[in-house]
C-alpha positions in Angstrom: 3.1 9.4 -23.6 3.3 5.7 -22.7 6.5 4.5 -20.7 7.5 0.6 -20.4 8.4 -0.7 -17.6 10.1 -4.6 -17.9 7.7 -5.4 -21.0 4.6 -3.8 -19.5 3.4 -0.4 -20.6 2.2 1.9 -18.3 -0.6 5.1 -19.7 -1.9 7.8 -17.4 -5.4 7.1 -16.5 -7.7 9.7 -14.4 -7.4 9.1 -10.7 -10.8 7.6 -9.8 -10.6 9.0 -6.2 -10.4 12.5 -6.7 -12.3 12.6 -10.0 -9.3 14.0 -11.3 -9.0 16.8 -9.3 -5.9 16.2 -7.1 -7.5 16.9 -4.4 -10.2 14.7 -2.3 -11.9 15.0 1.2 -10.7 18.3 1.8 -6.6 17.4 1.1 -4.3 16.3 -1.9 -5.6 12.6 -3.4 -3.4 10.1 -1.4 -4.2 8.0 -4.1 -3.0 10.5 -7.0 -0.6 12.6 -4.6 -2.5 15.5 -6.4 -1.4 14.8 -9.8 -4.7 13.9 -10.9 -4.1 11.2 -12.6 -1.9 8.0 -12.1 -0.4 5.4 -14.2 -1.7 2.2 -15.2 -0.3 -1.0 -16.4 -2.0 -1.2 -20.1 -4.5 -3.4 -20.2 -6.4 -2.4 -17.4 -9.9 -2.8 -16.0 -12.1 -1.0 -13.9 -11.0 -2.7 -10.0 -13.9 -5.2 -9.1 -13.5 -4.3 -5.5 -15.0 -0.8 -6.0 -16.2 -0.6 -9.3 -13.8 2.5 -10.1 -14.6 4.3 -7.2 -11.5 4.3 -5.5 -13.1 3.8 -2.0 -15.1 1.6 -0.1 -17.0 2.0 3.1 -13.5 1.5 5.6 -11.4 4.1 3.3 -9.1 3.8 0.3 -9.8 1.0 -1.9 -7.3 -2.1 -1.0 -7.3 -3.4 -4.0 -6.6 -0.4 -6.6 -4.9 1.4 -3.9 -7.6 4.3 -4.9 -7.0 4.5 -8.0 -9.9 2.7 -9.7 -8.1 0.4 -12.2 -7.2 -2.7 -11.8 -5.1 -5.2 -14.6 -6.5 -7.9 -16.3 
């Protein structure tokens, strides 16, 4: 199910955080808020920051906000 948003659409995407799990270092995805997945303005990348990841070394992932995606 795609939803727009002011001319962007916007497609669930696996959460790279928590691997799609909803749940990552021991509590729900802050990232997902356990949903497992999050929603992505269409196109998107892989983020550059963490290569999808979600995380770097000093926590969640500034750039993608953990979710691993990034737009064009």
């Amino acid at each position: 199910m795609l939803h727009t948003y002011i001319d962007t659409e916007y497609a669930p995407e696996k959460c790279s955080l928590c691997g799609g799990t909803g749940h990552a270092n021991g509590r729900i995805c802050e990232a997902c808020m356990g949903q497992g997945d999050v929603l992505v303005a269409q196109p998107a990348i892989i983020c550059p920051l963490c290569n999808g990841s979600g995380s770097i070394e000093i926590g969640i992932c500034r750039a993608c906000g953990g979710s691993g995606w990034a737009l064009l």
